[in-house]
LOGU-48534 format. One record per atom (N, C-alpha, C): residue number from 1; x, y, z negated; atom name. Coordinates in steps of 0.02 Angstrom, whole numbers, plus 50000, padded with zeros to 5 digits. Atoms other than C-alpha are relative to their C-alpha. Layout:
N
{pos: NUM, east: X, north: Y, up: Z, site: CA}
...
***
This chain:
89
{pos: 1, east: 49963, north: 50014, up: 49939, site: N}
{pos: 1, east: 50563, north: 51515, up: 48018, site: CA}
{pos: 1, east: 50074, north: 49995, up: 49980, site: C}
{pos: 2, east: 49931, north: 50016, up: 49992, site: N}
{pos: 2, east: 50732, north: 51443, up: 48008, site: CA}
{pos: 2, east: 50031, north: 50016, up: 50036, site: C}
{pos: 3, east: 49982, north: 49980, up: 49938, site: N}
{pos: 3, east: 50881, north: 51480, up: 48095, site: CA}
{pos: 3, east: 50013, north: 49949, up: 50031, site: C}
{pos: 4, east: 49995, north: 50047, up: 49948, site: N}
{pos: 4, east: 50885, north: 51306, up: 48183, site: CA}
{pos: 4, east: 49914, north: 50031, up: 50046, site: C}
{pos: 5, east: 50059, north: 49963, up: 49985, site: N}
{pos: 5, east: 50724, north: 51387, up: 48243, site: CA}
{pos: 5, east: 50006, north: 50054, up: 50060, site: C}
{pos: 6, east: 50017, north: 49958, up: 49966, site: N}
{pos: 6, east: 50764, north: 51529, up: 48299, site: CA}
{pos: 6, east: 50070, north: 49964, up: 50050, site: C}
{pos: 7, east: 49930, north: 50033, up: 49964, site: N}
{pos: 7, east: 50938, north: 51444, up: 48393, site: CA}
{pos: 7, east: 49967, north: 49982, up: 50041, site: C}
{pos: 8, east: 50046, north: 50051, up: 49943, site: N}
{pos: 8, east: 50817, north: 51322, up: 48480, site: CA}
{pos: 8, east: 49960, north: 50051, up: 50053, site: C}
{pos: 9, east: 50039, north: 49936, up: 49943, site: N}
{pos: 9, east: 50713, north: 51489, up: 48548, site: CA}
{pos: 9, east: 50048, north: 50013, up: 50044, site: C}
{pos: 10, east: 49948, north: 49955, up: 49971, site: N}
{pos: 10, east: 50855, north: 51574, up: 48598, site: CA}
{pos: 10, east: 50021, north: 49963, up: 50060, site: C}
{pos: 11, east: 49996, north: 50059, up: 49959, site: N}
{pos: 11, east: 50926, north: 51420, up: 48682, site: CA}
{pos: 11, east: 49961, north: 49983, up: 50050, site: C}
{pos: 12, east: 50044, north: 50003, up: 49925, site: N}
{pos: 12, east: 50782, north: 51391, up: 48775, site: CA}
{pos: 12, east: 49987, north: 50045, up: 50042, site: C}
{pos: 13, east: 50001, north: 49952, up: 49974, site: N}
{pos: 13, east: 50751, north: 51538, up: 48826, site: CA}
{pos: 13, east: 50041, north: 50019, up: 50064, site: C}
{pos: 14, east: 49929, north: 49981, up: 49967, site: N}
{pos: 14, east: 50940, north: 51559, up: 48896, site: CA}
{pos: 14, east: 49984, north: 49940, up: 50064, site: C}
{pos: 15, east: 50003, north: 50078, up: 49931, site: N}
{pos: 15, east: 50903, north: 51379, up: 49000, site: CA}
{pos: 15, east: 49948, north: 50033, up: 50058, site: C}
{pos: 16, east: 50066, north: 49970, up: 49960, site: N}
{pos: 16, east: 50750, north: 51471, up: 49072, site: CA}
{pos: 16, east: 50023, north: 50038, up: 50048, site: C}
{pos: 17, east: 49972, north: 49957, up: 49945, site: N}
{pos: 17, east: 50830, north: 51616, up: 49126, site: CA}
{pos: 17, east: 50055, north: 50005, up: 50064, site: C}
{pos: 18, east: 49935, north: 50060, up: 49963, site: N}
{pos: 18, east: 50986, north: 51512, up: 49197, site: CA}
{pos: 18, east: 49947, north: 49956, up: 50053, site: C}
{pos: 19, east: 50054, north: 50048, up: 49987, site: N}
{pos: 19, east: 50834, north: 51386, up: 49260, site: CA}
{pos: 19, east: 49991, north: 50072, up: 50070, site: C}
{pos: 20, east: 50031, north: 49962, up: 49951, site: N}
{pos: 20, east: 50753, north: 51535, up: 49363, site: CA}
{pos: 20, east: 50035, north: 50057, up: 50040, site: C}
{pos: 21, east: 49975, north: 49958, up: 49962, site: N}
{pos: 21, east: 50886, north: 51652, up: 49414, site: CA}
{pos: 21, east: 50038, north: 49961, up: 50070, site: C}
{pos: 22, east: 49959, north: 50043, up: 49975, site: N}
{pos: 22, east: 50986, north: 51498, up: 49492, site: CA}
{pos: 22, east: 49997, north: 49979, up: 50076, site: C}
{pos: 23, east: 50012, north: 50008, up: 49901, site: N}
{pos: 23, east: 50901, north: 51486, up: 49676, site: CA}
{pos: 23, east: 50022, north: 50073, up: 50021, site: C}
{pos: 24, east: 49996, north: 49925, up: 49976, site: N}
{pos: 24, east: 50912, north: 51678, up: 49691, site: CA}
{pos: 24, east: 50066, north: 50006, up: 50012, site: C}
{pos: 25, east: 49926, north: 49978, up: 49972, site: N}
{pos: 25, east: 51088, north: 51683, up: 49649, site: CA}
{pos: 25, east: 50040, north: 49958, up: 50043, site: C}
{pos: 26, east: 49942, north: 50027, up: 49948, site: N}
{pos: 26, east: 51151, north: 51551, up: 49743, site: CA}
{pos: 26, east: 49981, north: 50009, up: 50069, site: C}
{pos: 27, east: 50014, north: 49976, up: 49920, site: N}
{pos: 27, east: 51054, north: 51599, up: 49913, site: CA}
{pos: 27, east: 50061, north: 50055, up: 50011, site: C}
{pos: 28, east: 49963, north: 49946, up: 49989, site: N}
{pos: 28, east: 51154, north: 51756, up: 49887, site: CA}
{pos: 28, east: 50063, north: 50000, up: 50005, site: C}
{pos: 29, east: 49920, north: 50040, up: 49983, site: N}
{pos: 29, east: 51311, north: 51666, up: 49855, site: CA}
{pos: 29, east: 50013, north: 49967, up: 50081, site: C}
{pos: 30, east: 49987, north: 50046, up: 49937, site: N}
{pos: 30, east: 51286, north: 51559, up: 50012, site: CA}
{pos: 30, east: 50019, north: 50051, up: 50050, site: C}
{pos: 31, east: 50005, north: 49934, up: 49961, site: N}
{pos: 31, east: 51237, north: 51714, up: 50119, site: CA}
{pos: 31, east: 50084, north: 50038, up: 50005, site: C}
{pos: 32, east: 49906, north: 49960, up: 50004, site: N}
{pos: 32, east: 51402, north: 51804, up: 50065, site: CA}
{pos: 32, east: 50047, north: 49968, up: 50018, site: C}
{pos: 33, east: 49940, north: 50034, up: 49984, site: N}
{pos: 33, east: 51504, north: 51673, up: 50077, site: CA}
{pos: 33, east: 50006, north: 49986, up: 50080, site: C}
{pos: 34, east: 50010, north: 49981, up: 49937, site: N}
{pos: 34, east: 51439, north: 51655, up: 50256, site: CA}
{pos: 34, east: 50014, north: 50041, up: 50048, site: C}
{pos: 35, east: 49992, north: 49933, up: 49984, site: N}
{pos: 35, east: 51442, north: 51824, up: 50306, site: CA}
{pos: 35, east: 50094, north: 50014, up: 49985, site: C}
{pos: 36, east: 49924, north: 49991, up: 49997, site: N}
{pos: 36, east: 51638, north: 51829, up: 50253, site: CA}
{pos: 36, east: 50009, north: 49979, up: 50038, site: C}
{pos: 37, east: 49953, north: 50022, up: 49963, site: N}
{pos: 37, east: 51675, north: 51697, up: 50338, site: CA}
{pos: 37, east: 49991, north: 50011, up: 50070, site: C}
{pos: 38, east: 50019, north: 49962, up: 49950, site: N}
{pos: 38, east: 51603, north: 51758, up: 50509, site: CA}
{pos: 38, east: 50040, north: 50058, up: 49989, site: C}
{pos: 39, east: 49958, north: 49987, up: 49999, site: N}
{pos: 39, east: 51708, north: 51901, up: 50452, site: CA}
{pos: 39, east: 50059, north: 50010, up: 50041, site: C}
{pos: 40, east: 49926, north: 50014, up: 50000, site: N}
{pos: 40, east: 51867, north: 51817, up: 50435, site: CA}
{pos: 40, east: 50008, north: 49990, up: 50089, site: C}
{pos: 41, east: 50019, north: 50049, up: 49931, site: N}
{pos: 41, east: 51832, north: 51709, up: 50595, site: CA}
{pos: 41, east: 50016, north: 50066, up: 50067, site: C}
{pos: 42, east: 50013, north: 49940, up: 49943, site: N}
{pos: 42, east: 51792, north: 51905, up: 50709, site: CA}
{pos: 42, east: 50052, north: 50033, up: 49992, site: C}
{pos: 43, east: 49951, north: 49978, up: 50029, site: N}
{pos: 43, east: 51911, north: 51994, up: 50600, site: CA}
{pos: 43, east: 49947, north: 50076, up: 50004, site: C}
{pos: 44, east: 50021, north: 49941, up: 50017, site: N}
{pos: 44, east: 51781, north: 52128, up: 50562, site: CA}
{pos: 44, east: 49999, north: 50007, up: 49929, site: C}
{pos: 45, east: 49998, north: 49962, up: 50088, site: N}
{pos: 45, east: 51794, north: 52213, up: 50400, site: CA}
{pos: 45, east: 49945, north: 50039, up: 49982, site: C}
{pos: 46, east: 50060, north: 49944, up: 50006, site: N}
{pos: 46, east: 51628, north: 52319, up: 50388, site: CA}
{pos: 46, east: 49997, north: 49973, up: 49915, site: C}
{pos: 47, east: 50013, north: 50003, up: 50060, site: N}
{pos: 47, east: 51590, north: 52318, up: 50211, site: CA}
{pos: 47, east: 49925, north: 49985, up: 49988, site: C}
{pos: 48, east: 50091, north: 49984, up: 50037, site: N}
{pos: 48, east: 51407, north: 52370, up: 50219, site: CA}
{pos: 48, east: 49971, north: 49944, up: 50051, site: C}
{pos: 49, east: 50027, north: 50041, up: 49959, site: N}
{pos: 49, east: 51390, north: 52222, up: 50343, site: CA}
{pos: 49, east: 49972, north: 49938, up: 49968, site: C}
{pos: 50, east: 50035, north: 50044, up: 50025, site: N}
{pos: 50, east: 51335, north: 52098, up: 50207, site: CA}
{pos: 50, east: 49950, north: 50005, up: 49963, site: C}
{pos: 51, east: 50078, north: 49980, up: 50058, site: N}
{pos: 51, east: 51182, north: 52188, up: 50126, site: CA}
{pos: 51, east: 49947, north: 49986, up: 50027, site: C}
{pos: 52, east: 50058, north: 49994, up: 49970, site: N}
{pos: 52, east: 51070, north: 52171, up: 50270, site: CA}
{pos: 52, east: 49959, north: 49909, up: 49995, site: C}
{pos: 53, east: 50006, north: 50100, up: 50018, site: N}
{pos: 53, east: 51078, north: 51939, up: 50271, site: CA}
{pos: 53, east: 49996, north: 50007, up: 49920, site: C}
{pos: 54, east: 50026, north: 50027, up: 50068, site: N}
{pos: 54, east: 51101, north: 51951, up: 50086, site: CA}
{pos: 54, east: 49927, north: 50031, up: 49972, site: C}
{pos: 55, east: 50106, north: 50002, up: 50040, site: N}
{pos: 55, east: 50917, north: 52043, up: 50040, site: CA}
{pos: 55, east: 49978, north: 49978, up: 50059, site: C}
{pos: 56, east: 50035, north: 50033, up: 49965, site: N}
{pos: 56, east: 50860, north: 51969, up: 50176, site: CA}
{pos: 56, east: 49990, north: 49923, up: 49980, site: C}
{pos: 57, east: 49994, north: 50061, up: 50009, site: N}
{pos: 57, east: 50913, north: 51794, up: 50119, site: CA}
{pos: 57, east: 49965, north: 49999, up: 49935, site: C}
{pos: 58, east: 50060, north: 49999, up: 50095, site: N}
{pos: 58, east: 50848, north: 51851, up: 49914, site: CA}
{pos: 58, east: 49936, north: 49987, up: 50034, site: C}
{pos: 59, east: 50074, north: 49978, up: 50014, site: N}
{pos: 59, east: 50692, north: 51915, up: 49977, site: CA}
{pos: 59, east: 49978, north: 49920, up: 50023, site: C}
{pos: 60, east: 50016, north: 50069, up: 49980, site: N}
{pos: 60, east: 50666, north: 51715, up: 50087, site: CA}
{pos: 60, east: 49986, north: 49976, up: 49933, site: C}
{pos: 61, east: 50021, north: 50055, up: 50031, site: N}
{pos: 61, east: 50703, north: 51648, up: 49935, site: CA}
{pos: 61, east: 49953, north: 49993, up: 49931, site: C}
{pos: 62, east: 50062, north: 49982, up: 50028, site: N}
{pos: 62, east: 50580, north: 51757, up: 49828, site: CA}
{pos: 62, east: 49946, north: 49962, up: 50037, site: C}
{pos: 63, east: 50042, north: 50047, up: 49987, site: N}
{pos: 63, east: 50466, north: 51698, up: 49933, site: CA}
{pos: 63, east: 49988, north: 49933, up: 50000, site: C}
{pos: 64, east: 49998, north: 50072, up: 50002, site: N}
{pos: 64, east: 50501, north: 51514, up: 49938, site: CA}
{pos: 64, east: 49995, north: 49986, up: 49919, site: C}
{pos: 65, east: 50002, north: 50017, up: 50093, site: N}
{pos: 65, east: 50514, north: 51513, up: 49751, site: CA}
{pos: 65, east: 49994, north: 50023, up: 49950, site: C}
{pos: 66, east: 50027, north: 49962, up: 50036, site: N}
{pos: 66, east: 50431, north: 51632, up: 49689, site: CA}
{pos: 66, east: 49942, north: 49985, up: 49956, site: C}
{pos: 67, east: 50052, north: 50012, up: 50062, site: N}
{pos: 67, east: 50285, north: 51555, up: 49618, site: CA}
{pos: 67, east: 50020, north: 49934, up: 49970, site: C}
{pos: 68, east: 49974, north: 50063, up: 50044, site: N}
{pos: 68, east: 50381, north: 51407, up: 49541, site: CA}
{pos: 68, east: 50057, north: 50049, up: 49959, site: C}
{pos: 69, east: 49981, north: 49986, up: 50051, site: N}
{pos: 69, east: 50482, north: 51513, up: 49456, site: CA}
{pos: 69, east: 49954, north: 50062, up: 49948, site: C}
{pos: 70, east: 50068, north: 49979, up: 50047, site: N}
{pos: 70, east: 50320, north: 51618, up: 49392, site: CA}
{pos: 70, east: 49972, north: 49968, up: 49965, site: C}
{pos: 71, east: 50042, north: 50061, up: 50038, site: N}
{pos: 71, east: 50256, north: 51436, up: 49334, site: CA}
{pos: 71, east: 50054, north: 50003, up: 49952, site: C}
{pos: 72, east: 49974, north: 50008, up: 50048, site: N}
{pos: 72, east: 50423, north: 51416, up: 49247, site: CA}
{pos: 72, east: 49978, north: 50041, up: 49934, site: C}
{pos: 73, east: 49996, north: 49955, up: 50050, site: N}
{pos: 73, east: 50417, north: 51572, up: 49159, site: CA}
{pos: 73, east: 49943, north: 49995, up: 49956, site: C}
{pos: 74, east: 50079, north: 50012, up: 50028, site: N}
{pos: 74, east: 50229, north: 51544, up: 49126, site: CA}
{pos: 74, east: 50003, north: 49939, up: 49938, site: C}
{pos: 75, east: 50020, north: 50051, up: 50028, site: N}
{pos: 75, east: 50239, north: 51387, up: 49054, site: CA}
{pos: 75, east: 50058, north: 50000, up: 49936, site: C}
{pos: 76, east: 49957, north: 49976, up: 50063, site: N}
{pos: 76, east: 50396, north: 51455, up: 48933, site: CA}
{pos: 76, east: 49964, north: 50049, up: 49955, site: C}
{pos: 77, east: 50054, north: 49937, up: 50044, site: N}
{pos: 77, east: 50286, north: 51607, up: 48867, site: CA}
{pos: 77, east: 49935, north: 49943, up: 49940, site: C}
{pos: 78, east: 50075, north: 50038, up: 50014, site: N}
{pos: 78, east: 50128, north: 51485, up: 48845, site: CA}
{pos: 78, east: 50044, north: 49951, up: 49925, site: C}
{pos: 79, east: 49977, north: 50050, up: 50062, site: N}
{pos: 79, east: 50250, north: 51352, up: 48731, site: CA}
{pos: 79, east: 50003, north: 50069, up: 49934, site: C}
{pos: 80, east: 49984, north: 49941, up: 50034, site: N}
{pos: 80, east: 50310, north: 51518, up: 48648, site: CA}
{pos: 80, east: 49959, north: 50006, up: 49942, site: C}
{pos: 81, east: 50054, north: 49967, up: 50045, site: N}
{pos: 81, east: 50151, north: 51583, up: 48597, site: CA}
{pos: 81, east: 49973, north: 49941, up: 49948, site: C}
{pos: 82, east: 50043, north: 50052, up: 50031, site: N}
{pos: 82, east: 50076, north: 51397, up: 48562, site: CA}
{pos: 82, east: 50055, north: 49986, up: 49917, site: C}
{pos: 83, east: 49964, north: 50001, up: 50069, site: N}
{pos: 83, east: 50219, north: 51382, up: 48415, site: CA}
{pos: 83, east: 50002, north: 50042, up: 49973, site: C}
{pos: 84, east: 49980, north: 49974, up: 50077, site: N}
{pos: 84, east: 50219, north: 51525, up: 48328, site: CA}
{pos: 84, east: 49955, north: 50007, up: 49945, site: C}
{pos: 85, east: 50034, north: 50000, up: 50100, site: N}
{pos: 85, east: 50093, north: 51493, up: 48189, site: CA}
{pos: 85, east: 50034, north: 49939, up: 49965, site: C}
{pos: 86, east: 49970, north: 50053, up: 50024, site: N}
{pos: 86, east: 50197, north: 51348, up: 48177, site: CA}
{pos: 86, east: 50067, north: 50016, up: 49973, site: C}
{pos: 87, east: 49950, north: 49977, up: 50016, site: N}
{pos: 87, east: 50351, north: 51442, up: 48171, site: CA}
{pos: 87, east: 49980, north: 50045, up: 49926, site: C}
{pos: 88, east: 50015, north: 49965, up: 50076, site: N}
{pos: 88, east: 50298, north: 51569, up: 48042, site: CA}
{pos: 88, east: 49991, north: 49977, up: 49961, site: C}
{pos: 89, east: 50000, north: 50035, up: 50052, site: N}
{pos: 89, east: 50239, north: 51450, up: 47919, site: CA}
{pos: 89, east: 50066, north: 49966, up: 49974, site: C}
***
């Protein structure tokens, strides 16, 4: 195994995890950013007033995309495994 080898794992890997965290975090981004600006807009300051929309908004989008990003991950493992007698040699 080379290290253009192992670079290319790593690499992919990193796209994957970027690939599948990327709906989660931006629901949560949206949510927040939302929730400020309602905020700004009332002029309430509560702090603990954006935890309840933001896991509420994750958990939606666990559900909505939860088993496409289980396929991702699936189908990264599966290449994984299918190369490494190829890799080792």
């Amino acid at each position: 195994m080379s290290q253009a080898d192992v670079m290319r794992i790593f690499q992919e890997a990193i796209y994957t995890v970027i690939e599948v965290a990327a709906p989660v975090l931006l629901v949560g981004l949206g949510v927040g950013l939302l929730v400020s600006i309602f905020q700004a807009m009332t002029q309430i300051n509560e702090q603990t007033m954006v935890f309840i929309p933001k896991i509420l908004g994750i958990m939606l989008s666990l559900l909505l995309f939860g088993s496409w990003m289980l396929t991702r991950l699936t189908e990264f493992t599966h290449r994984l495994f299918d190369n490494i007698a190829v890799l080792i040699n």
